[in-house]
Residue, then its C-alpha position, 0 to 999 in steps of 0.5 A: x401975258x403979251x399976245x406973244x406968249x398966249x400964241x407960243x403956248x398954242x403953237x407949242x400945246x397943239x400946232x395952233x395958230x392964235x391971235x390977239x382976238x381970241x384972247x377974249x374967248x380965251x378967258x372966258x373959257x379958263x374962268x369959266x371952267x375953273x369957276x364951275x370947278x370951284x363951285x363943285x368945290x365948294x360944294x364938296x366942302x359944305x357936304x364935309x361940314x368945312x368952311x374951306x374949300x380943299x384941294x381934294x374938293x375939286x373935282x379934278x379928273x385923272x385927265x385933267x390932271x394929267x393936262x396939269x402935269x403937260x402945263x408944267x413941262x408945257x411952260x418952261x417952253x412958252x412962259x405963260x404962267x404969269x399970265x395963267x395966274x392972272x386969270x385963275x382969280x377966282x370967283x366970288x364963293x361963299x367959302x374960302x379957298x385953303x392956301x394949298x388950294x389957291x396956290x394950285x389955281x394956276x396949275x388947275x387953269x393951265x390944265x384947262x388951257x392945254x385940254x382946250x388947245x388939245x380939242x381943236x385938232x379932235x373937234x376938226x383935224x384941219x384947224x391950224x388957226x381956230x375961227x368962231x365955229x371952232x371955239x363954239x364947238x370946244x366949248x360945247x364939248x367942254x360944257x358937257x363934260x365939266 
């Protein structure tokens, strides 16, 4: 995705300024996120004796849920899903993903990045284009809960 598009989407998912620089900080935080929710995945799976992780194995909350469903009416505007799927590669897991599972990856770290969007206003009503301290605090609060 161009810096273009990354910036749309947040000025489309939350009012938000961003720039080229914070793509970084960007990434981190999809991959992260959906690397710890494929490894509770994958945990699910082997408690279920499968060698397969399942789309139900993922632990995805009734809000991140309804973040996905906003991503997909958020990306006919902004046009990042390519960009999404480059990013939702997932991480080195001991067991394999099921094909209806990684075929909602995308979705899953397009979910991801519009509750990210969404924290900034909370974490500070003013913010209109997130500095370090910002992306700190979002990811703090993101740690505590996934």
């Amino acid at each position: 995705m161009g810096v273009a598009q990354f910036e749309r989407f947040f000025r489309v998912a939350a009012d938000l300024d961003i720039d080229k620089s914070d793509l970084k900080r960007y990434d981190d935080f999809v991959f992260g996120k959906l690397s710890d929710l494929l490894i509770r995945g994958e945990a699910n799976a082997k408690a279920n004796l499968r060698d397969i992780i399942e789309p139900w194995d993922l632990p995805i909350t009734k809000g991140l849920q309804e973040r996905i469903h906003e991503f997909r009416r958020l990306d006919e505007e902004s046009g990042v899903e390519p960009f999404i799927e480059r990013i939702a590669d997932r991480p080195a897991l001991e067991l394999g993903l099921s094909e209806e599972t990684q075929e909602r990856l995308p979705d899953i770290a397009g979910g991801l990045s519009v509750a990210l969007a969404r924290a900034f206003p909370l974490l500070d009503p003013n913010v209109k284009n997130p500095q370090t301290k910002q992306w700190e605090r979002a990811f703090q609060l993101f740690r505590l809960l996934l």
